[in-house]
C-alpha positions as CSV (number, residue, x, y, z in Angstrom):
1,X,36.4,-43.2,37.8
2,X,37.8,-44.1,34.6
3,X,34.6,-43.5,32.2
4,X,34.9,-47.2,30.5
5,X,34.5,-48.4,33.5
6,X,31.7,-46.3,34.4
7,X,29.9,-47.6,32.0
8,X,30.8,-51.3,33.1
9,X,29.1,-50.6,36.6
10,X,26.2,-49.2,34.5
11,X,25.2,-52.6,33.1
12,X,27.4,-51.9,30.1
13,X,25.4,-49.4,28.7
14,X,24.3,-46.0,28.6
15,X,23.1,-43.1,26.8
16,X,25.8,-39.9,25.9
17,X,23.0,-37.9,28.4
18,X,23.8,-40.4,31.3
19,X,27.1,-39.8,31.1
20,X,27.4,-36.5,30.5
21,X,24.6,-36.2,33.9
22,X,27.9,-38.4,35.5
23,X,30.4,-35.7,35.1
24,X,32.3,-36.7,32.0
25,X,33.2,-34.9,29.1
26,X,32.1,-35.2,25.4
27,X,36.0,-35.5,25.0
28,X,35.9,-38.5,27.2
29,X,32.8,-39.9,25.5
30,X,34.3,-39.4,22.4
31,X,36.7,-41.9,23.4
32,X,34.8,-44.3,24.6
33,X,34.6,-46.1,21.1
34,X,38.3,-46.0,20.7
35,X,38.5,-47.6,24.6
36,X,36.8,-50.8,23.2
37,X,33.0,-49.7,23.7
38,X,30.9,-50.5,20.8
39,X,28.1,-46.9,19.2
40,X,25.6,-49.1,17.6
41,X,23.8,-45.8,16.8
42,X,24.0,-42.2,18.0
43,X,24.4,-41.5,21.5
44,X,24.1,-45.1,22.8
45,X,27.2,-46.5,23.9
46,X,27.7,-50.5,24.8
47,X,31.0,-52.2,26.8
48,X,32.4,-55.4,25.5
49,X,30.3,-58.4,27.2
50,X,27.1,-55.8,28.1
51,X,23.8,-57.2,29.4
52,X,22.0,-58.1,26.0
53,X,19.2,-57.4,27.7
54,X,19.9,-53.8,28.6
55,X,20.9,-53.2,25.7
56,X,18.0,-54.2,23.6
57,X,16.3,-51.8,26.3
58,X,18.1,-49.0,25.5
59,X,18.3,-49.8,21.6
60,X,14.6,-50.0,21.6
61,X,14.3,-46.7,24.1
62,X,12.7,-48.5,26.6
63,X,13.4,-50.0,29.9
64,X,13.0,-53.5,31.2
65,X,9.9,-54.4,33.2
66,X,7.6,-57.0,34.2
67,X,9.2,-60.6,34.2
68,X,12.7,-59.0,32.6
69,X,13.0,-56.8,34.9
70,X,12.4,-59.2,37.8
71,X,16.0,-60.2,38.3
72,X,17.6,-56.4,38.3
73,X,15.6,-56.6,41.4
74,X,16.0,-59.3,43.0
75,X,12.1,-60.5,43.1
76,X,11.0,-63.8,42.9
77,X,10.4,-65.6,39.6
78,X,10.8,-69.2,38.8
79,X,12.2,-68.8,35.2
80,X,13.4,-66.6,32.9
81,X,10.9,-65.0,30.1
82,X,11.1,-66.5,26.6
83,X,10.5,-63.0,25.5
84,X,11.9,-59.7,26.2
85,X,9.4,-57.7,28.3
86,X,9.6,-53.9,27.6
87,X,7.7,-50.7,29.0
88,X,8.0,-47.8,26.0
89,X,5.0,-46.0,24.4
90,X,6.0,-46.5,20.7
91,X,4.8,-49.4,18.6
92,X,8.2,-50.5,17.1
93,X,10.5,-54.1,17.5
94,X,9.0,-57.5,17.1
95,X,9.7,-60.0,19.5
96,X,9.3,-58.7,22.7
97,X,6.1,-57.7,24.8
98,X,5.5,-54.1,24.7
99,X,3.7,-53.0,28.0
100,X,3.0,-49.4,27.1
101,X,2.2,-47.5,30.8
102,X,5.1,-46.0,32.7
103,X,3.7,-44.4,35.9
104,X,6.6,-44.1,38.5
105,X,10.4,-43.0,37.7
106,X,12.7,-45.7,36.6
107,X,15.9,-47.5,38.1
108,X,18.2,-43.8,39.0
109,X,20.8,-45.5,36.9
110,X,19.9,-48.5,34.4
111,X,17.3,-48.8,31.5
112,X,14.5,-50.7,33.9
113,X,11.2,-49.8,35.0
114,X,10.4,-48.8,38.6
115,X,9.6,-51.4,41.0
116,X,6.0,-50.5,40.8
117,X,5.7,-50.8,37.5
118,X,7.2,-53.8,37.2
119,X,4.7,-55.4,39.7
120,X,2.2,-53.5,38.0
121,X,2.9,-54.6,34.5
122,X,3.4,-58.7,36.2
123,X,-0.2,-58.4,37.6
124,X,-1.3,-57.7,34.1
125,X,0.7,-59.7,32.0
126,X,2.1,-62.8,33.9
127,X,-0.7,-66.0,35.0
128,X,-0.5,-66.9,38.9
129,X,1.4,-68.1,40.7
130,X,4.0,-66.0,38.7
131,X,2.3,-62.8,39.2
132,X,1.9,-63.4,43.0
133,X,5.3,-64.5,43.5
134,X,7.3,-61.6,41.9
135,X,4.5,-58.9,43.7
136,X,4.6,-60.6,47.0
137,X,8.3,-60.3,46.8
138,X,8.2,-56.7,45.8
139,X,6.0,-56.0,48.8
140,X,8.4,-58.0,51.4
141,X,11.5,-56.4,50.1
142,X,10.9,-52.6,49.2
143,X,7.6,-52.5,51.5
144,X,5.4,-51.5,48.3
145,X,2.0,-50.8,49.3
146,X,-0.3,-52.8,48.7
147,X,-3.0,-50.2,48.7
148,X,-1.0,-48.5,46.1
149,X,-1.0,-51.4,43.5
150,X,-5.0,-51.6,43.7
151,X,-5.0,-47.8,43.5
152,X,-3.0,-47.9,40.0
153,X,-5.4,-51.3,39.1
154,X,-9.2,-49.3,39.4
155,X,-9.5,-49.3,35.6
156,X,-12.0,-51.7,33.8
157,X,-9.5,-54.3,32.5
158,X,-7.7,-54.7,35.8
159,X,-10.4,-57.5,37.2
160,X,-7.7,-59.9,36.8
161,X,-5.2,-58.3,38.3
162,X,-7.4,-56.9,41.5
163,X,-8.5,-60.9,42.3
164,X,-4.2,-61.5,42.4
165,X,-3.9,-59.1,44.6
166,X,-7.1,-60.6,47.0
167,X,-5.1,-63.8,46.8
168,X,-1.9,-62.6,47.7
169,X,-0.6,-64.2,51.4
170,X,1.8,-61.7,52.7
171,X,3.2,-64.5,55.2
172,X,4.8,-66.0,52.4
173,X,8.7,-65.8,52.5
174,X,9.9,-67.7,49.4
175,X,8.6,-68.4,46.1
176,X,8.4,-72.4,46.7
177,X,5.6,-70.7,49.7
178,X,4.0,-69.0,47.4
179,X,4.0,-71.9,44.8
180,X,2.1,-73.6,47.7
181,X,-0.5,-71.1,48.3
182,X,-1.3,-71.5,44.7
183,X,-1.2,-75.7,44.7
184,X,-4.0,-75.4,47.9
185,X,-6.5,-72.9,46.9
């Protein structure tokens, strides 16, 4: 595959180490600028029109997670974050929320959080019914185990996370459901 557009099916971006892991050549990556990609620093290449929010991910060496990463997955949240939500264990960037624990491997291919830490980091950050939506989703459409989200919550300042997880209802099979559940109890 023509390495331009390689980096298209990536989200638009990627890191000279992804793409060398791909099977193309520093020759090719070389090239990329001159193909209509954008280096807006060392070993970070963008395509024309690239998810902004990947790319603030990958500019800030970080991956997506919690609410921004909701949609890469397809889990259920009613709207869009005003702020970017990143997982990265450095203190720099303003404007964004900086979740700083990573505990499971990333997406294999873009700059976004595992599915478990996304639920993870939603539980902690997110109010209900937000948080409940997007983890009841996670657990109906990749099967993540409950018993291993209140594993990864034991520490002190979990308590609000934990009582979520009590009130999830597993039955639910939309967000508007879920909404529901909140609205009655």
């Amino acid at each position: 595959m023509d390495i331009l557009e390689h980096l298209k099916q990536a989200g638009g971006v990627a890191r000279t180490a992804q793409l060398l892991d791909a099977g193309y050549s520093r020759r090719d990556i070389a090239r990329l600028t001159q193909r209509g990609a954008h280096q807006p620093k060392r070993g970070v290449f963008l395509a024309p029109n690239c998810n902004k929010e990947l790319a603030a991910a990958i500019h800030h060496n970080a991956r997506l997670t919690c609410a921004s990463a909701a949609p890469h997955y397809g889990l259920w949240l009613r709207k869009a974050p005003p702020q970017l939500h990143l997982a990265c264990n450095h203190g720099h960037g303003a404007g964004l929320i900086r979740h700083r624990s990573v505990r499971f491997s990333g997406h294999p291919t873009l700059p976004v959080a595992g599915v478990e830490d996304v639920v993870l980091h939603a539980l902690g950050c997110l109010p209900p019914p937000a948080s409940t939506a997007l983890a009841t989703s996670a657990i109906r459409l990749y099967s993540l185990p409950l018993e291993l989200l209140k594993r990864e919550l034991r520490a002190d300042r979990s308590a609000p996370a934990l009582r979520a997880l009590q009130d999830l209802d597993l039955r639910a099979e939309s967000i508007i459901e879920v909404d529901a559940q909140h609205l009655s109890g």
